[in-house]
C-alpha positions as CSV (number, residue, x, y, z in Angstrom):
1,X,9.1,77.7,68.9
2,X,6.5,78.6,66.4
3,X,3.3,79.9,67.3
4,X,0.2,78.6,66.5
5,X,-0.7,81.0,62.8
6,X,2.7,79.8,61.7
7,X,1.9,75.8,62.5
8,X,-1.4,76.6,60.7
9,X,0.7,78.3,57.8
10,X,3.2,75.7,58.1
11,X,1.0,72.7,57.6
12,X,-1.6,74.0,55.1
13,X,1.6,74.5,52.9
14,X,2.9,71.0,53.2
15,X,-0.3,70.1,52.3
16,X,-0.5,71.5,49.9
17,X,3.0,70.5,48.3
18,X,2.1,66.5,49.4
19,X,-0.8,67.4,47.3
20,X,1.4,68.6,44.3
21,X,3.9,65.6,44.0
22,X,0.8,63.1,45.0
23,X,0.0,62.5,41.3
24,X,3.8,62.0,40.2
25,X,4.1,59.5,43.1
26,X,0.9,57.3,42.1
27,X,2.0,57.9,38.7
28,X,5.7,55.7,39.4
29,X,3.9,53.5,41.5
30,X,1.5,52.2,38.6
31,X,4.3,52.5,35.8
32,X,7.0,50.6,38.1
33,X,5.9,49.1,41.1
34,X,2.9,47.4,40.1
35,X,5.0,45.6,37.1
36,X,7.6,44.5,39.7
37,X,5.6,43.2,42.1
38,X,3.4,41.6,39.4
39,X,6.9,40.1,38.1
40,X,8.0,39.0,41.3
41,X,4.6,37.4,41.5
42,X,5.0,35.4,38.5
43,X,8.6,34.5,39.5
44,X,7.3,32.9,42.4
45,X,4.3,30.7,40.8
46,X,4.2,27.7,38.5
47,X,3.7,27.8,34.7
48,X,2.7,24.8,32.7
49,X,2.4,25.3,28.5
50,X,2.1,29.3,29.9
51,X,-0.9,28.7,31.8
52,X,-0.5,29.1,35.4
53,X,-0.7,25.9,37.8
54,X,-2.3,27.7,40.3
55,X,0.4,26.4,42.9
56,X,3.4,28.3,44.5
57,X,6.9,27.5,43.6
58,X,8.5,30.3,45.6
59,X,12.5,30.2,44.6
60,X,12.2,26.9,42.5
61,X,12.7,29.1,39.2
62,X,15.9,31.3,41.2
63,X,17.2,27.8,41.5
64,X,16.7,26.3,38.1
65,X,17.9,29.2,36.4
66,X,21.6,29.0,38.5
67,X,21.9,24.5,38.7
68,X,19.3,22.9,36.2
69,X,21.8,21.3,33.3
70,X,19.0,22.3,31.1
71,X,19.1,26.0,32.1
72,X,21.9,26.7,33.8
73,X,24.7,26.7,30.6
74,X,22.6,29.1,28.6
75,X,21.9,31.8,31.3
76,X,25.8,31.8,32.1
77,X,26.6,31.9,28.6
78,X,24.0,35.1,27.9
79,X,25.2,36.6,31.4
80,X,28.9,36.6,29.3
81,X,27.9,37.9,26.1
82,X,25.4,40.3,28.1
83,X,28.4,41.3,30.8
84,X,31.2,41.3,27.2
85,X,28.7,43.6,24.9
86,X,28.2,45.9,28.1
87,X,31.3,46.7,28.9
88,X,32.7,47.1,25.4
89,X,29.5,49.4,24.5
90,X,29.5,51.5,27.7
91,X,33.8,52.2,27.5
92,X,33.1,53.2,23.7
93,X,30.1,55.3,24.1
94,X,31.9,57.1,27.3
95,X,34.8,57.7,25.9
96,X,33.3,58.6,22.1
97,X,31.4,60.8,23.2
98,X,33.4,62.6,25.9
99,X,35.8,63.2,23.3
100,X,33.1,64.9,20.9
101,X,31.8,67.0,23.8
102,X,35.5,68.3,24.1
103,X,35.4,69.1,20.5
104,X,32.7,71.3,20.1
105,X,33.1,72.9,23.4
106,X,35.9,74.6,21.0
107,X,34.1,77.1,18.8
108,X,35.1,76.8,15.2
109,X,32.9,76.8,11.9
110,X,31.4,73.3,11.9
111,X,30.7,72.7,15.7
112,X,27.2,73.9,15.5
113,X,26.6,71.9,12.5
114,X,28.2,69.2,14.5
115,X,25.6,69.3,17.3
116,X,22.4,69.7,14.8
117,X,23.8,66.2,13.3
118,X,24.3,64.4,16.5
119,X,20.2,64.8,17.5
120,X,19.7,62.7,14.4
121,X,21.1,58.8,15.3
122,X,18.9,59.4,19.2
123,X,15.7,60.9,17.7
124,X,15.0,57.6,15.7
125,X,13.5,55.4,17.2
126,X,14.9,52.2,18.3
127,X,13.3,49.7,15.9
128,X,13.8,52.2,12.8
129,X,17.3,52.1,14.0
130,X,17.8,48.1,14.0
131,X,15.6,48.3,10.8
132,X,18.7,50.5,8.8
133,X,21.4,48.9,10.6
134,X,19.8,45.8,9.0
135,X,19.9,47.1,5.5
136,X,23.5,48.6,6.0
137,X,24.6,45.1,7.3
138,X,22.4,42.8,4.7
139,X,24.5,40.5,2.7
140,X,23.3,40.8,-0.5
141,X,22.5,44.5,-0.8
142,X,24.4,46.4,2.2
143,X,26.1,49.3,2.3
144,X,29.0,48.4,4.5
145,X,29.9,45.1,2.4
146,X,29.4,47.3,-0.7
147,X,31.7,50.3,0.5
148,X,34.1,47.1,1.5
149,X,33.7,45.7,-1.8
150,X,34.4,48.8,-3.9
151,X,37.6,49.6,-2.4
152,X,39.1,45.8,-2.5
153,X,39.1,45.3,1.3
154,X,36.9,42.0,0.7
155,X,36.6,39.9,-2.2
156,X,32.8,39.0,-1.4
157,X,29.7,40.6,0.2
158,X,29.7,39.7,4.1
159,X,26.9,38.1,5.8
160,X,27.9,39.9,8.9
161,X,25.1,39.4,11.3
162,X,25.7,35.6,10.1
163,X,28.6,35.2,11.5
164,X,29.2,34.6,15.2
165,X,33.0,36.1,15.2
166,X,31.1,39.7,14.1
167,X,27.5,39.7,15.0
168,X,27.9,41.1,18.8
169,X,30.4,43.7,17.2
170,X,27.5,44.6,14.5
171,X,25.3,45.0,17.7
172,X,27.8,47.3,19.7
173,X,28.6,49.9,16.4
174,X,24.6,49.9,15.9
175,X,24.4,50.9,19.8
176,X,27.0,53.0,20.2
177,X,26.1,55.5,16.7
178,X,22.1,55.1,18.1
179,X,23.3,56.4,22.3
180,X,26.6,58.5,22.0
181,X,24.4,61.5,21.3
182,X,23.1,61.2,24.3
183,X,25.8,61.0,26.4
184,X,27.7,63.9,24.6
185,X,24.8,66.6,25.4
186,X,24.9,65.4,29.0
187,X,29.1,65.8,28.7
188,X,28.7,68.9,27.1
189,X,26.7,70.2,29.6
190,X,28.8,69.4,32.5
191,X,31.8,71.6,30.5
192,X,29.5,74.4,30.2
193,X,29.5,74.4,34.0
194,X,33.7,74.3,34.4
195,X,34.4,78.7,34.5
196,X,36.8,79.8,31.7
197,X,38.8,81.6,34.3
198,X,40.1,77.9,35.6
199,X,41.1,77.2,32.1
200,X,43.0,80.5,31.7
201,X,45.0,80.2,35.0
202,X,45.9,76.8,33.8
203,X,47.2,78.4,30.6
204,X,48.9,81.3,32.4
205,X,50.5,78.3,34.4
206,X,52.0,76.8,31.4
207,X,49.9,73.9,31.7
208,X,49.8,71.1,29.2
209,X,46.4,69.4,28.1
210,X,46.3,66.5,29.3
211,X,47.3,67.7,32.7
212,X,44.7,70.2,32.1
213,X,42.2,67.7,31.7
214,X,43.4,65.5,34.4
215,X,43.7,68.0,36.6
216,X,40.3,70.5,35.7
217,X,38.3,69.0,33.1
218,X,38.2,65.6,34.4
219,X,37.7,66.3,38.7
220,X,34.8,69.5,36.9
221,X,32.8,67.0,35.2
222,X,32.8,63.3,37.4
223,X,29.4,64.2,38.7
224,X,28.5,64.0,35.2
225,X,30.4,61.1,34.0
226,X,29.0,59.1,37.2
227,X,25.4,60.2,35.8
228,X,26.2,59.1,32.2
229,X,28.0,55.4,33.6
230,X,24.7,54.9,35.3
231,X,22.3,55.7,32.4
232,X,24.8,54.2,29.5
233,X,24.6,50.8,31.6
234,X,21.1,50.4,32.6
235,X,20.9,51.2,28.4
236,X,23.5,48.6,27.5
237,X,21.6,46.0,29.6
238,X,18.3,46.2,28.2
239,X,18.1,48.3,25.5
240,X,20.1,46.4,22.9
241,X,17.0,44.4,22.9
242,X,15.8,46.3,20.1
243,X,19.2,45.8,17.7
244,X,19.0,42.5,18.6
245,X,15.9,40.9,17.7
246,X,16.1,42.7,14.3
247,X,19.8,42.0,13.5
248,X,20.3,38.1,14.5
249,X,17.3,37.1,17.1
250,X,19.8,35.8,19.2
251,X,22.0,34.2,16.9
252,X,23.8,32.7,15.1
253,X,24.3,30.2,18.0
254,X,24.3,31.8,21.2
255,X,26.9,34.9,20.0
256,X,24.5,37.5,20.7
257,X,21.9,36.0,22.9
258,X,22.3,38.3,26.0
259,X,20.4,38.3,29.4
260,X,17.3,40.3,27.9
261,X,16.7,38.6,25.0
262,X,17.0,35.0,27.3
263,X,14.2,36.9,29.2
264,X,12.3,37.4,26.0
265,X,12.5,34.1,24.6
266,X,11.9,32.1,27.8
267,X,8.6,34.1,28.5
268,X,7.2,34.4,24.7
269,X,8.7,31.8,22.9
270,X,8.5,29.1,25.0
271,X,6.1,30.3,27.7
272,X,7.9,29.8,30.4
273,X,6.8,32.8,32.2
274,X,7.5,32.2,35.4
275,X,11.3,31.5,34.9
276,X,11.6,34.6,32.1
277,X,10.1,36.9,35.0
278,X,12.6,35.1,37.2
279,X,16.0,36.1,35.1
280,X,14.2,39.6,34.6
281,X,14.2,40.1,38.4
282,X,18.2,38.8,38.5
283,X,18.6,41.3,35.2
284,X,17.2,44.1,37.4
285,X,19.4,43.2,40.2
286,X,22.2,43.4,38.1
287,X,21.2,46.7,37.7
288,X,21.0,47.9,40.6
289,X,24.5,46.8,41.5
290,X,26.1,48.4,38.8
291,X,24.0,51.5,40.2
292,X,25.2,51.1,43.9
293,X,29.1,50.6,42.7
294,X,29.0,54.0,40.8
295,X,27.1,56.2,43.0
296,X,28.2,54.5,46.6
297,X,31.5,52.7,46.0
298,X,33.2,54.5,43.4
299,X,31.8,58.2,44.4
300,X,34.2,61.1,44.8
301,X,32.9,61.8,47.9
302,X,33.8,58.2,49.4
303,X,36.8,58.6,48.0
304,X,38.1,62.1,49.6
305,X,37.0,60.3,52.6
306,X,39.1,57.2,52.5
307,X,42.2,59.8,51.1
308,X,41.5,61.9,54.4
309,X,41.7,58.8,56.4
310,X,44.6,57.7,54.9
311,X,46.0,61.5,55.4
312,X,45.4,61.5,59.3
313,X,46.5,57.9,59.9
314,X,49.8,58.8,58.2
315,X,50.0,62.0,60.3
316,X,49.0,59.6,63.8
317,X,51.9,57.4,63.0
């Protein structure tokens, strides 16, 4: 039991600390909850030219969005290219730079120079980003079509972002040199954290590397690579956004029109606001599911569990 000075003591200091963390909290509540629930708000009204009708729709936009014939084909067919240009630019940003964190965690001549040049593609920003891909790509002056040219791999300049069959792939290269510096500090951190000592009784062991890696690197680092599937796929979801609307604005066709640019385009270009804040809400659902599958379903934690389960059934029987 405590006595009476240390409930005194005990509450001035929580207090205090409620006091502490009472700015951060109001902070995230203006800078995300009140945009939500002013989205969800507009989801649920009616919009007529982009001027509200005053009159509540509740779920009518949910439902035009998913059976409309006038809706319903495009959002499937951005909820593919978003779901294709996700997966390909998460696995090759994850695996890219995994395998550059692995790299320089070897000391040798160039690795520090190695780390100074990877803070380069992240610390410009987004648009300037889109804005060089877009010269490297152009099809009169670029660089890639001209490297291309010189060496006789293509008898013409390429209008890439022109063409449907290599626009999204344009889109996923752009993302992947602008985030896999990111994801390769965060990897290299999580190797600092593995001791030598486990490496050098693997050696000692005679063990090979990829059963080293299997076996150490990989189980040392998952809390890590949960934290950079997370991160690398709310990115891929939404911040493409950038890439695109420089590189092709959606196009050509429908190739690279994803969920978040179908969000941009239904609210701003054709003032539809209530159904753009509609797909938003469902693209931030999405979200949140890929979130609860990595953290909940595939964490190591649930998984020990299930393998202990499995264990004492087997020993039961």
């Amino acid at each position: 039991m405590l006595s009476a000075i240390e409930k005194k003591k005990y509450n001035q200091t929580s207090v205090f600390a409620y006091s502490m963390i009472l700015p951060s909290i109001v902070f995230v509540g203006i800078v995300i909850f009140f945009p939500l629930l002013y989205a969800l708000s507009i989801a649920f009204q009616g919009y007529k030219y982009g001027v509200p009708t005053g009159k509540i729709v509740w779920f009518k936009n949910f439902k035009d969005i998913f059976t409309k014939s006038t809706v319903a084909p495009g959002f499937y067919q951005s909820l593919f290219v978003t779901f294709k240009f996700t997966a390909v630019a998460v696995i090759a940003v994850v695996l890219i730079s995994l395998a550059i964190a692995l790299l320089i965690k070897e000391r040798f001549v160039t690795s520090t120079l190695i780390k100074y040049a990877l803070l380069l593609p992240y610390a410009i920003p987004g648009v300037v980003s889109a804005v060089i891909w877009n010269w490297i790509y152009d099809a009169n002056f670029g660089v890639l079509s001209g490297v291309l040219f010189r060496f006789g791999l293509i008898d013409e300049y390429l209008s890439i972002t022109s063409n449907p069959d290599l626009a999204l792939w344009a889109i996923v290269f752009a993302y992947v040199w602008k985030f896999v510096p990111y994801s390769t500090f965060l990897f290299s951190a999580g190797l600092s954290t593995i001791p030598s000592s486990v490496y050098e009784a693997a050696q000692m062991d005679k063990s090979g590397p990829l059963k080293t890696f299997f076996k150490i690197t990989l189980p040392g680092i998952m809390p890590v690579l949960q934290l950079v599937l997370v991160i690398q796929t709310i990115f891929a979801l939404v911040m493409h956004f950038g890439l695109v609307f420089v590189l092709t604005r959606g196009g050509p066709g429908s190739s690279t029109r994803t969920l978040a640019w179908l969000v941009y385009s239904e609210s701003f270009t054709y003032t539809r606001f209530g159904r753009g804040a509609a797909m938003a809400i469902i693209l931030a659902l999405i979200m949140l599911g890929f979130i609860y599958v990595y953290l909940v379903v595939l964490s190591p934690e649930r998984q020990l569990k299930r393998t202990q389960a499995r264990l004492a059934k087997k020993r039961g029987r």
